[in-house]
CHARMM internal coordinates of N, CA and C (Angstrom, degrees):
IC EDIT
DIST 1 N 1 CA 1.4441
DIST 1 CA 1 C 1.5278
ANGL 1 N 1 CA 1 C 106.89
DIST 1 C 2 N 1.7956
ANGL 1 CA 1 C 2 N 97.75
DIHE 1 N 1 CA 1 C 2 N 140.41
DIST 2 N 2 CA 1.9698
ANGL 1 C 2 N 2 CA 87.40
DIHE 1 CA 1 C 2 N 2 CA -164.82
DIST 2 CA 2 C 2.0041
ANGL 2 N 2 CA 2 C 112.99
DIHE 1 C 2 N 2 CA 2 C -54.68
DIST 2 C 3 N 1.3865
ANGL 2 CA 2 C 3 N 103.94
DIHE 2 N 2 CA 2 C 3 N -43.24
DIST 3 N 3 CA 1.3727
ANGL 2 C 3 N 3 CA 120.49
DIHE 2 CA 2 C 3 N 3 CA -176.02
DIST 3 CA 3 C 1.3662
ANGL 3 N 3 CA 3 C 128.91
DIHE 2 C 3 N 3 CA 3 C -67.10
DIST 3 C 4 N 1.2648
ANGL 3 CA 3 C 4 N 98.48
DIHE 3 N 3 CA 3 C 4 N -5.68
DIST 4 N 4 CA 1.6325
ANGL 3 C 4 N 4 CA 106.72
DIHE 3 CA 3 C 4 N 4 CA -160.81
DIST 4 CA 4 C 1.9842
ANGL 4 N 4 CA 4 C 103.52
DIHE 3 C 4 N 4 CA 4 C 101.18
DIST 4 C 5 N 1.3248
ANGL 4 CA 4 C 5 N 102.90
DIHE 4 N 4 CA 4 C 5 N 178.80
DIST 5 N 5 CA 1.7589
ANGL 4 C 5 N 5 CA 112.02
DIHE 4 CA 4 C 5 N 5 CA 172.35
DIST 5 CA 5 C 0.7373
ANGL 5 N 5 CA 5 C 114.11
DIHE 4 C 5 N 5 CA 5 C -117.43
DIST 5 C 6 N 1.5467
ANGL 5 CA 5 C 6 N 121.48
DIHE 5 N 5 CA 5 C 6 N 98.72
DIST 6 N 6 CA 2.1799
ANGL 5 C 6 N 6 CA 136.78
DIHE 5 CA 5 C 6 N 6 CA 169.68
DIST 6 CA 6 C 1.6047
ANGL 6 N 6 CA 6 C 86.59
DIHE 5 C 6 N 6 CA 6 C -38.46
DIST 6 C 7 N 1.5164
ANGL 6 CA 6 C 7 N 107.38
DIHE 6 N 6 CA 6 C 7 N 145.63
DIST 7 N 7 CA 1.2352
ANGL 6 C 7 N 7 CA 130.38
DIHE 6 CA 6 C 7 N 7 CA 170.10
DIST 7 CA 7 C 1.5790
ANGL 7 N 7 CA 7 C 110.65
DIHE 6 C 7 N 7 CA 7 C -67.11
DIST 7 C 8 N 1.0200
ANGL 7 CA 7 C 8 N 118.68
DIHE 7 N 7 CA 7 C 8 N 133.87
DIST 8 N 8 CA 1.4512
ANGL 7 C 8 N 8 CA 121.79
DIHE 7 CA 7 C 8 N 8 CA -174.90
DIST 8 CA 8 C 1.0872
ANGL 8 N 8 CA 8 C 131.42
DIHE 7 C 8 N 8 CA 8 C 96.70
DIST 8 C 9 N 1.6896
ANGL 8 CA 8 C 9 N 106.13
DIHE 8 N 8 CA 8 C 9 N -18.93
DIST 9 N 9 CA 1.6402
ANGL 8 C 9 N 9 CA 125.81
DIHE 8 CA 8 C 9 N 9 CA 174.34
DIST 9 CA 9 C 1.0871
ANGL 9 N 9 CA 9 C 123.09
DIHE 8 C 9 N 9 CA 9 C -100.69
DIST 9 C 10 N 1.6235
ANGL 9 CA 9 C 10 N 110.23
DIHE 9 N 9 CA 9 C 10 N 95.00
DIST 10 N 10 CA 1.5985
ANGL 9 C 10 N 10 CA 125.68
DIHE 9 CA 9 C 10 N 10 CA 147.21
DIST 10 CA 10 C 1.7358
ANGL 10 N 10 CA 10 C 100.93
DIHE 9 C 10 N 10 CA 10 C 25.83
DIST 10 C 11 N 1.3928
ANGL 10 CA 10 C 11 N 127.07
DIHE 10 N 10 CA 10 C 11 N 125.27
DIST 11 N 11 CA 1.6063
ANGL 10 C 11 N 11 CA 111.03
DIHE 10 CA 10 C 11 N 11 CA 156.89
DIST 11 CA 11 C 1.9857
ANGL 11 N 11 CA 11 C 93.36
DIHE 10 C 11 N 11 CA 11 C -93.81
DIST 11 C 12 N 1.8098
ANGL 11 CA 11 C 12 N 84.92
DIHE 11 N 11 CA 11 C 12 N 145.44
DIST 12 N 12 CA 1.0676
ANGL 11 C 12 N 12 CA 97.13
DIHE 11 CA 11 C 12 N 12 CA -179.58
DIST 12 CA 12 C 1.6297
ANGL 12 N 12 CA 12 C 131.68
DIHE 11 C 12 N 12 CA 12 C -92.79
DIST 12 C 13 N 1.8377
ANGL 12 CA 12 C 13 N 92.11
DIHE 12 N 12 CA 12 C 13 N 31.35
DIST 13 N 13 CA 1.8046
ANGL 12 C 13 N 13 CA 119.37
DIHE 12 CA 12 C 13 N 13 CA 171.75
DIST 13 CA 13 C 1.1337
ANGL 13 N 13 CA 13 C 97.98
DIHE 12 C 13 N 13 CA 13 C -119.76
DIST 13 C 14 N 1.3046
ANGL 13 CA 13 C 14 N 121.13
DIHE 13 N 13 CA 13 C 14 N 53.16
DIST 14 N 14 CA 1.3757
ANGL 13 C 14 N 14 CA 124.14
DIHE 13 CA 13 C 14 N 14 CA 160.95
DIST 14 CA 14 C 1.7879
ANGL 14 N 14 CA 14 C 97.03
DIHE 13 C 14 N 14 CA 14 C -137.04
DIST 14 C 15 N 1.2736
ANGL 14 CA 14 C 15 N 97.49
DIHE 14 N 14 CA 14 C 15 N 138.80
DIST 15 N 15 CA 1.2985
ANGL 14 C 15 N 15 CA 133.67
DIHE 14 CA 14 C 15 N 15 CA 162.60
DIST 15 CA 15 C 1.5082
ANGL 15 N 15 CA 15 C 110.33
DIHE 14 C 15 N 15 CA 15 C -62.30
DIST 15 C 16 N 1.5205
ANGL 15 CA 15 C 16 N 108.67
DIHE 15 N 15 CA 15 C 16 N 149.61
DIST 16 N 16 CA 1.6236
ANGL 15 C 16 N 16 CA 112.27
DIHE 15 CA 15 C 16 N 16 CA 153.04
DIST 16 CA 16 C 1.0791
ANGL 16 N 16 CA 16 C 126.28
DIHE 15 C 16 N 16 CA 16 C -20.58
DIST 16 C 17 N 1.3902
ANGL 16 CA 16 C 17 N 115.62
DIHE 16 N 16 CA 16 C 17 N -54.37
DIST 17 N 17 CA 1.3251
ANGL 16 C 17 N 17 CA 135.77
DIHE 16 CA 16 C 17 N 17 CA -159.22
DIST 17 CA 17 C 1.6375
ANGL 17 N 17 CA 17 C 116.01
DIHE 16 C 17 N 17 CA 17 C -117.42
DIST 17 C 18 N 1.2002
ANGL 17 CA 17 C 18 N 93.93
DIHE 17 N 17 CA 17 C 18 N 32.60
DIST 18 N 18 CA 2.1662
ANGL 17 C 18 N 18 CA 112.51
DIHE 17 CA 17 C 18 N 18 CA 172.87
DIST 18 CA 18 C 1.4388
ANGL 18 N 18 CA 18 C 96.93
DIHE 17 C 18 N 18 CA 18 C 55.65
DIST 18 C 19 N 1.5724
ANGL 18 CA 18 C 19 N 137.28
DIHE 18 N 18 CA 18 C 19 N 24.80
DIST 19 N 19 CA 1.3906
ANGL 18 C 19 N 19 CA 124.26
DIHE 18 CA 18 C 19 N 19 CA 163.58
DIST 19 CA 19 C 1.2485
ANGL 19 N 19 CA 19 C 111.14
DIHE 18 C 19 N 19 CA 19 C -67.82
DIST 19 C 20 N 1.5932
ANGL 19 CA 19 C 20 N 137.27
DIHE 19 N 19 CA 19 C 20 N 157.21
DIST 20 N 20 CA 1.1883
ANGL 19 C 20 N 20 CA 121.98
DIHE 19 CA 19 C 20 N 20 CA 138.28
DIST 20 CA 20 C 0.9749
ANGL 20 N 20 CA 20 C 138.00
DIHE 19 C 20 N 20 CA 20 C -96.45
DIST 20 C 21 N 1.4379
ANGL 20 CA 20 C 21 N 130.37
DIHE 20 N 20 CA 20 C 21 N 120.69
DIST 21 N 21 CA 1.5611
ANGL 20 C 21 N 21 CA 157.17
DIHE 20 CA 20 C 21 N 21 CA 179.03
DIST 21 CA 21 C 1.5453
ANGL 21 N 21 CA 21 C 103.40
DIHE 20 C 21 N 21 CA 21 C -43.30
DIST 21 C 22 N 1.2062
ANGL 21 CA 21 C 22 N 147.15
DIHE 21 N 21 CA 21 C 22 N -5.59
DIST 22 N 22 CA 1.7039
ANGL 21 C 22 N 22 CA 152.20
DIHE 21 CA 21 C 22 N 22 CA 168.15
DIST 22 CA 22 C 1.5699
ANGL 22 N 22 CA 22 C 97.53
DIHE 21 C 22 N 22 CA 22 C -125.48
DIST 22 C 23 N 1.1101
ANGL 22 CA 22 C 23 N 121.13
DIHE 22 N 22 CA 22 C 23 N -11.37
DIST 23 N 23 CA 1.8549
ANGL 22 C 23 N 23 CA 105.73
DIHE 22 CA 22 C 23 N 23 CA 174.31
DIST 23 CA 23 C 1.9717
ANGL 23 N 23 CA 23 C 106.75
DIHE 22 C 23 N 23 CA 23 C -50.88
DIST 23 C 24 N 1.7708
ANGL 23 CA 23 C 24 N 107.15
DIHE 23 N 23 CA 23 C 24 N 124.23
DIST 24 N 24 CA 1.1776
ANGL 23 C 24 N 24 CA 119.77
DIHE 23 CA 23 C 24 N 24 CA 169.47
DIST 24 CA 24 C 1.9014
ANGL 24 N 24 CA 24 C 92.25
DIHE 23 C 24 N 24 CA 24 C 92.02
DIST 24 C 25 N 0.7105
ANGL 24 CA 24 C 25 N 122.93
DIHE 24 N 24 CA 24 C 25 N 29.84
DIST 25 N 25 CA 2.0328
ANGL 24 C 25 N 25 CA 115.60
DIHE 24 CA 24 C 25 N 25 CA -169.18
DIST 25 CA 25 C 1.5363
ANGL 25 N 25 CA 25 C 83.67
DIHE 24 C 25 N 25 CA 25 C -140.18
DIST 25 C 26 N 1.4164
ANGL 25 CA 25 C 26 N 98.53
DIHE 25 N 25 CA 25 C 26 N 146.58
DIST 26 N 26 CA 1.2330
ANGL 25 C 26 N 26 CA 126.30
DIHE 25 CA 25 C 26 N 26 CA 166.97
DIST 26 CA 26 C 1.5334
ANGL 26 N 26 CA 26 C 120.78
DIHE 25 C 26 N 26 CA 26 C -54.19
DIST 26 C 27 N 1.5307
ANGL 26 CA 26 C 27 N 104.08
DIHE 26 N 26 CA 26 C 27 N -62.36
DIST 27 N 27 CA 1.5768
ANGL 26 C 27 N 27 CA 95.01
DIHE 26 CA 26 C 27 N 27 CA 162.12
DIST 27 CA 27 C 1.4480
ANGL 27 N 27 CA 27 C 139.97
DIHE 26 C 27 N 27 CA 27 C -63.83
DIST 27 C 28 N 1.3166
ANGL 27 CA 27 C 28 N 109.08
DIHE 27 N 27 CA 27 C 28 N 19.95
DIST 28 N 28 CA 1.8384
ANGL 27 C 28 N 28 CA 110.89
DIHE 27 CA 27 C 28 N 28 CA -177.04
DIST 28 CA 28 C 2.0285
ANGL 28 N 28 CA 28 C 98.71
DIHE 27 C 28 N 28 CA 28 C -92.20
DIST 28 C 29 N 1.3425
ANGL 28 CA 28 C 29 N 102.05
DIHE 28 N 28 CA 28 C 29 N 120.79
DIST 29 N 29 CA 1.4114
ANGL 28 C 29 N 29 CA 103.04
DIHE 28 CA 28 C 29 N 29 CA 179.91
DIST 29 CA 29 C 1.4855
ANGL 29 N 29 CA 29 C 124.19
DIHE 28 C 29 N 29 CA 29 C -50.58
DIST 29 C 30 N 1.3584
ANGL 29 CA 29 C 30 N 121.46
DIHE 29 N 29 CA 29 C 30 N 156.23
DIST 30 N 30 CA 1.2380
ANGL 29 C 30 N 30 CA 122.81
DIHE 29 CA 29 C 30 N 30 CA -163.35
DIST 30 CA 30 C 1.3936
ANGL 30 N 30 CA 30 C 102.66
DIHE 29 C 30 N 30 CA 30 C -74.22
DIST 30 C 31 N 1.5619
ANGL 30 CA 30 C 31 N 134.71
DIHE 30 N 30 CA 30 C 31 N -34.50
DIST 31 N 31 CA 1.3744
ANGL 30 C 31 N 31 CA 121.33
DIHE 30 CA 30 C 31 N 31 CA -179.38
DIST 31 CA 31 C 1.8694
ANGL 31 N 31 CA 31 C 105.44
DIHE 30 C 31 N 31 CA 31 C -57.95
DIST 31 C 32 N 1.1626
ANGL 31 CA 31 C 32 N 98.36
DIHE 31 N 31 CA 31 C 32 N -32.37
DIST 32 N 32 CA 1.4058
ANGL 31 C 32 N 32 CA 77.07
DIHE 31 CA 31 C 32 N 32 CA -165.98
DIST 32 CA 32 C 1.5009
ANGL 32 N 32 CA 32 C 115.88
DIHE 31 C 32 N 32 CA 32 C -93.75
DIST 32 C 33 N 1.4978
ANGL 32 CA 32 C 33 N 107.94
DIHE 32 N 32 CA 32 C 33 N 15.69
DIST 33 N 33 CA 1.5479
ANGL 32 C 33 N 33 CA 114.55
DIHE 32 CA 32 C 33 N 33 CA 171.72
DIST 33 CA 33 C 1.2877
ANGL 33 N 33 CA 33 C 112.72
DIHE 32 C 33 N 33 CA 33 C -100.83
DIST 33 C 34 N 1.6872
ANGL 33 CA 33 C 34 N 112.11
DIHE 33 N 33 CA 33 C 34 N 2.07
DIST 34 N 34 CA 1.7192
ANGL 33 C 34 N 34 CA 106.49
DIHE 33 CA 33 C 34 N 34 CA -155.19
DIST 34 CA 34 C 2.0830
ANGL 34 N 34 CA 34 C 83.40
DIHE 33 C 34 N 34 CA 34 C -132.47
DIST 34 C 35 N 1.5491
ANGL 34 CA 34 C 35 N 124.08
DIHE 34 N 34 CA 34 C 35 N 1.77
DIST 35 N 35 CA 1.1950
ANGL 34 C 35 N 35 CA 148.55
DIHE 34 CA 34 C 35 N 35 CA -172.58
DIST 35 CA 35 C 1.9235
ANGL 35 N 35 CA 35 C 90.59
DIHE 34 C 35 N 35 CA 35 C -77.96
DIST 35 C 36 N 1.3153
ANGL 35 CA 35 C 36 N 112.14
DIHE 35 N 35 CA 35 C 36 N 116.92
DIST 36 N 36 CA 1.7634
ANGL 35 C 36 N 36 CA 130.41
DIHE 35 CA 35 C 36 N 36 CA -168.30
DIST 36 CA 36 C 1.4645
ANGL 36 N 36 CA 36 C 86.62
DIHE 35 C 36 N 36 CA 36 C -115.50
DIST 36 C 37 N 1.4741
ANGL 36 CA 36 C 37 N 134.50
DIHE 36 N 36 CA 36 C 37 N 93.88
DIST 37 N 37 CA 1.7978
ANGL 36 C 37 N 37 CA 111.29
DIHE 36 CA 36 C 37 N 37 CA 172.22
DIST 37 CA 37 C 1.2899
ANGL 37 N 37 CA 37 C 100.79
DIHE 36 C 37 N 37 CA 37 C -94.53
DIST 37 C 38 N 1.5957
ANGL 37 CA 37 C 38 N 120.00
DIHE 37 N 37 CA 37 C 38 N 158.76
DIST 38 N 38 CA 1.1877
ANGL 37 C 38 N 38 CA 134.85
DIHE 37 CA 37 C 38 N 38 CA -134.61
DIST 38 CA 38 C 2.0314
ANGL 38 N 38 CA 38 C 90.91
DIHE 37 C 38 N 38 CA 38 C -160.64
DIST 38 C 39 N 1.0107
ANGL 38 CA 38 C 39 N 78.09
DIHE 38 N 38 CA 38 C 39 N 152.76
DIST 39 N 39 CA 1.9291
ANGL 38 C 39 N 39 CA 88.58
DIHE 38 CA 38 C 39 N 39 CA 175.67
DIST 39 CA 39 C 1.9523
ANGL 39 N 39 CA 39 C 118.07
DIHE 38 C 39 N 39 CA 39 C -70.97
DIST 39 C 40 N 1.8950
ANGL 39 CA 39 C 40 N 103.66
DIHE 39 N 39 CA 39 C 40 N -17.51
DIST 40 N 40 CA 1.6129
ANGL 39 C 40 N 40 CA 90.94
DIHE 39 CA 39 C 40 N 40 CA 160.24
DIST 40 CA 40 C 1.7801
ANGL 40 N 40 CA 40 C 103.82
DIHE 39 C 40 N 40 CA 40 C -58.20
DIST 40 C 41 N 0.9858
ANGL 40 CA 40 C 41 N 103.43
DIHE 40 N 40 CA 40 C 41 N -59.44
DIST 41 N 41 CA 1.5143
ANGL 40 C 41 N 41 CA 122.82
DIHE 40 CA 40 C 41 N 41 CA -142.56
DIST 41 CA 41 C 1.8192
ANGL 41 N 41 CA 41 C 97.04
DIHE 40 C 41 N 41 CA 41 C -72.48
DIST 41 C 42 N 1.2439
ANGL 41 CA 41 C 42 N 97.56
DIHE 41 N 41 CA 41 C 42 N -28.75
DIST 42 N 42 CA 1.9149
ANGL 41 C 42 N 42 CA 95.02
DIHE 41 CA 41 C 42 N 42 CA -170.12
DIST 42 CA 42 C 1.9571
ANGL 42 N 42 CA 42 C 101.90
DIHE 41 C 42 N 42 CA 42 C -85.64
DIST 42 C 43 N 1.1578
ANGL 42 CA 42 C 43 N 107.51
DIHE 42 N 42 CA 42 C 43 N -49.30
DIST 43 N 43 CA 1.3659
ANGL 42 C 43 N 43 CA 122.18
DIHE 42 CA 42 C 43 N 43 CA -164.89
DIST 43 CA 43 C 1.2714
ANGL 43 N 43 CA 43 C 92.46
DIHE 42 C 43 N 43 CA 43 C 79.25
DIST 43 C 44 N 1.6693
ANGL 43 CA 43 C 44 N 112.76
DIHE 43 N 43 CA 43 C 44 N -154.22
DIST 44 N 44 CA 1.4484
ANGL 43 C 44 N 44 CA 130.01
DIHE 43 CA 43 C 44 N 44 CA -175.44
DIST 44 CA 44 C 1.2335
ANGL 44 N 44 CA 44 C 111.18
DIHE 43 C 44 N 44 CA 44 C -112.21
DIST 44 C 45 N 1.6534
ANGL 44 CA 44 C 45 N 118.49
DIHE 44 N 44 CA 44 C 45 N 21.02
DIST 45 N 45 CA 1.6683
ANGL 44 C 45 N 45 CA 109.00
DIHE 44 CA 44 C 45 N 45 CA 164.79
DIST 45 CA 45 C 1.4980
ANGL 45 N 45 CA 45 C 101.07
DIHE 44 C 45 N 45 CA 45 C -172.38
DIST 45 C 46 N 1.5451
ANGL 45 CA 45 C 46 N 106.92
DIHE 45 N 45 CA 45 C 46 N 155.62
DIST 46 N 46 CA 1.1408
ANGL 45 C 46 N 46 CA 112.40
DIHE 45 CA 45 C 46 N 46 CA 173.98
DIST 46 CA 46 C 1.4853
ANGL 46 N 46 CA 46 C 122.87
DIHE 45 C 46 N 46 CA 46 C -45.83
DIST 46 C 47 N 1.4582
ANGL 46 CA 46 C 47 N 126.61
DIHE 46 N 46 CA 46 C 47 N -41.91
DIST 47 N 47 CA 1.1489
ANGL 46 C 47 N 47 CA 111.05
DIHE 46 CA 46 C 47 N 47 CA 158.07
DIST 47 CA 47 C 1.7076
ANGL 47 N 47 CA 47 C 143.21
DIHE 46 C 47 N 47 CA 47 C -28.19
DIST 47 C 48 N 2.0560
ANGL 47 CA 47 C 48 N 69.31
DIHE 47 N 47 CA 47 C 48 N -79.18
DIST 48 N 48 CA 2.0953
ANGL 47 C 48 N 48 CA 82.07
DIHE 47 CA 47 C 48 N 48 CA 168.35
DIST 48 CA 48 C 1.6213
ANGL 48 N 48 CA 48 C 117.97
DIHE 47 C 48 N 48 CA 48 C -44.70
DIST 48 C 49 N 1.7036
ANGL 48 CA 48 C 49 N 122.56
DIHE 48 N 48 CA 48 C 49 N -26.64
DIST 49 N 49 CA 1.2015
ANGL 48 C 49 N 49 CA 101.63
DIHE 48 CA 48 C 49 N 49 CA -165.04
DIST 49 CA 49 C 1.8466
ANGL 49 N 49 CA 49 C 105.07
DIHE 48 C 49 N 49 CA 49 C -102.06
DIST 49 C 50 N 1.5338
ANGL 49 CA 49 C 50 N 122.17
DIHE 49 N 49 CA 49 C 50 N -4.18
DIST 50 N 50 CA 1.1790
ANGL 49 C 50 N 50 CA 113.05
DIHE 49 CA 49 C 50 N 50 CA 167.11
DIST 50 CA 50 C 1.6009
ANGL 50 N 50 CA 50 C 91.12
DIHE 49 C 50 N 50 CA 50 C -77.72
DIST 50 C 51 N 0.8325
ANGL 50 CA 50 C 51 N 156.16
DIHE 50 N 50 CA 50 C 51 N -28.70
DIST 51 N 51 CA 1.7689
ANGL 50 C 51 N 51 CA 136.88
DIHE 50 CA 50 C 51 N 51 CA -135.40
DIST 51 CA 51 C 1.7302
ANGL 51 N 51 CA 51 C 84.28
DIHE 50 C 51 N 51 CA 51 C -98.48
DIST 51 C 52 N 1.2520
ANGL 51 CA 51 C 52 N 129.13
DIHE 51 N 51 CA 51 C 52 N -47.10
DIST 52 N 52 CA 1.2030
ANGL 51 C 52 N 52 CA 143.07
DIHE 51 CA 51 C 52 N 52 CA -178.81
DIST 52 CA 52 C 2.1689
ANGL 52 N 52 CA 52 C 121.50
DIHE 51 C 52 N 52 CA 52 C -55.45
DIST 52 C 53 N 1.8193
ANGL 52 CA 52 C 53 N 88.05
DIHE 52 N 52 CA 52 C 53 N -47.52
DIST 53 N 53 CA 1.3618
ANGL 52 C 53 N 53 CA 92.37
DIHE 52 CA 52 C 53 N 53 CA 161.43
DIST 53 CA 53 C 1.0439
ANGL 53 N 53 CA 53 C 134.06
DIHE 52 C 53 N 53 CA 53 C -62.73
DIST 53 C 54 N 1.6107
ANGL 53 CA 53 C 54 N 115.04
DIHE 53 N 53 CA 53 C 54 N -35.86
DIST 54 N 54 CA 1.5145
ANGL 53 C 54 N 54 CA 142.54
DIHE 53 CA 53 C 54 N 54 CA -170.95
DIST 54 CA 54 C 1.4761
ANGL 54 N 54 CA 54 C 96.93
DIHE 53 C 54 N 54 CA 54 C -63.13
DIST 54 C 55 N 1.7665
ANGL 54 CA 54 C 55 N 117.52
DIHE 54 N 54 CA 54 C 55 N -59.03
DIST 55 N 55 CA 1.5669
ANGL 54 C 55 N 55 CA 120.39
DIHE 54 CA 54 C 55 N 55 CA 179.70
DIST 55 CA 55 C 1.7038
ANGL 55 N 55 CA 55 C 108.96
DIHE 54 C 55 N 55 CA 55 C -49.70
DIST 55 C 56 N 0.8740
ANGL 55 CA 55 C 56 N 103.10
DIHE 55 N 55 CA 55 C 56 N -56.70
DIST 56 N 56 CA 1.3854
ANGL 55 C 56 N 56 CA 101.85
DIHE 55 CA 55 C 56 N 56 CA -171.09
DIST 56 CA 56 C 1.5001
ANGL 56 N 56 CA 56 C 110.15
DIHE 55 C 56 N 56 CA 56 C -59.04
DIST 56 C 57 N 1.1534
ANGL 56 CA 56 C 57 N 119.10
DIHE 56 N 56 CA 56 C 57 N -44.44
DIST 57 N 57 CA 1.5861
ANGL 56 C 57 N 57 CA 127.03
DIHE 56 CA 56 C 57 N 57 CA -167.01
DIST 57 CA 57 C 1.8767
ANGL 57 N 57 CA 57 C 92.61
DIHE 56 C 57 N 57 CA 57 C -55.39
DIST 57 C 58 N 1.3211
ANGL 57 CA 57 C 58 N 107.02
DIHE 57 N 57 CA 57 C 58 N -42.93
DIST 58 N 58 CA 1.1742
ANGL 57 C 58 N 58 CA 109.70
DIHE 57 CA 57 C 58 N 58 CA -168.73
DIST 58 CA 58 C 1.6927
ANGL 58 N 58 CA 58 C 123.65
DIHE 57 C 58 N 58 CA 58 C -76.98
DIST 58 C 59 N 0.8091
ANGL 58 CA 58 C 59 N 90.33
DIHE 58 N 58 CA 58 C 59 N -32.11
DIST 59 N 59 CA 1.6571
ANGL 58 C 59 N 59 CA 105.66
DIHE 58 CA 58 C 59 N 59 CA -179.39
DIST 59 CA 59 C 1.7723
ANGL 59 N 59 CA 59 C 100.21
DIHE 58 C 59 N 59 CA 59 C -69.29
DIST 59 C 60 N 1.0981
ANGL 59 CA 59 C 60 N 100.86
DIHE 59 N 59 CA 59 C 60 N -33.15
DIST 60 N 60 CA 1.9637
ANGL 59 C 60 N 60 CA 102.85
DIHE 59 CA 59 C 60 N 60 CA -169.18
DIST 60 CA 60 C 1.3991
ANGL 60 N 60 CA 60 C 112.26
DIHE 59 C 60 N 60 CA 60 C -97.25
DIST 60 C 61 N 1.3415
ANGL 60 CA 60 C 61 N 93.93
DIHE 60 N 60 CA 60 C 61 N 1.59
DIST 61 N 61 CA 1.7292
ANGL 60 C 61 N 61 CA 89.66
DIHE 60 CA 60 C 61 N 61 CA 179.07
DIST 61 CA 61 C 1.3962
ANGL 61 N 61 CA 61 C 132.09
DIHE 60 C 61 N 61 CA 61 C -73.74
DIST 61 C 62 N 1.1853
ANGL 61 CA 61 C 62 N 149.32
DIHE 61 N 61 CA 61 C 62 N 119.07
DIST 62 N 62 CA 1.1646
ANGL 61 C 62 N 62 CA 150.63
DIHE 61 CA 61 C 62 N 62 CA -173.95
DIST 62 CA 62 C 1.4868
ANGL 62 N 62 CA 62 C 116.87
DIHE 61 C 62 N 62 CA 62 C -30.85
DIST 62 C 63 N 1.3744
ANGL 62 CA 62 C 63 N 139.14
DIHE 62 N 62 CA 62 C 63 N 155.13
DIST 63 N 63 CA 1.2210
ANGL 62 C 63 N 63 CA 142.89
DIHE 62 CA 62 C 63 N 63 CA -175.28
DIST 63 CA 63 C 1.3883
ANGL 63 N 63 CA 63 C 123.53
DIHE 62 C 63 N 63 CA 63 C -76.86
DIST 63 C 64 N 1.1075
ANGL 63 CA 63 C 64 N 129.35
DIHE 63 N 63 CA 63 C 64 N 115.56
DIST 64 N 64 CA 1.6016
ANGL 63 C 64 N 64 CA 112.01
DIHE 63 CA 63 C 64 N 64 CA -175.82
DIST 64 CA 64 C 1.6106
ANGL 64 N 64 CA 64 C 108.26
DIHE 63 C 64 N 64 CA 64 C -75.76
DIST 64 C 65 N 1.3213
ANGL 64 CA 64 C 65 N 113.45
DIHE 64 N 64 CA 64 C 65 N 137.34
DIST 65 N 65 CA 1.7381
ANGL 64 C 65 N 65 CA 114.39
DIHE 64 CA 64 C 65 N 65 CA -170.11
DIST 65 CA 65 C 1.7474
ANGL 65 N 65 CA 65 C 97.31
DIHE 64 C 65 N 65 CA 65 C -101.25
END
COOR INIT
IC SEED 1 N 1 CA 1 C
IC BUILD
């Protein structure tokens, strides 16, 4: 995403089906090549683990001045 990814917003290199569309490509960013998911962070469903990403995305986000 040109800006970076607002917390809460879907990345739009995801597939229907939560694949990623740059997995194995040069242009897929390094967080998300060096990104280990784990059962805190996933839970047991796609739900639980966007609602979970979303918290976190949010909590770590930088301060607006």
């Amino acid at each position: 995403m040109p800006h970076g990814k607002p917390a809460g917003v879907r990345c739009i290199q995801l597939t229907d089906d939560n694949r990623c569309k740059l997995f194995g490509k040069p242009e897929r960013p390094a967080v998300c090549g060096t990104l280990r998911p784990h059962e805190e962070m996933c839970g047991s469903s796609n739900e639980e683990a966007f609602a979970r990403l979303t918290a976190w995305e949010e909590a770590t986000q930088p301060q607006k001045v």
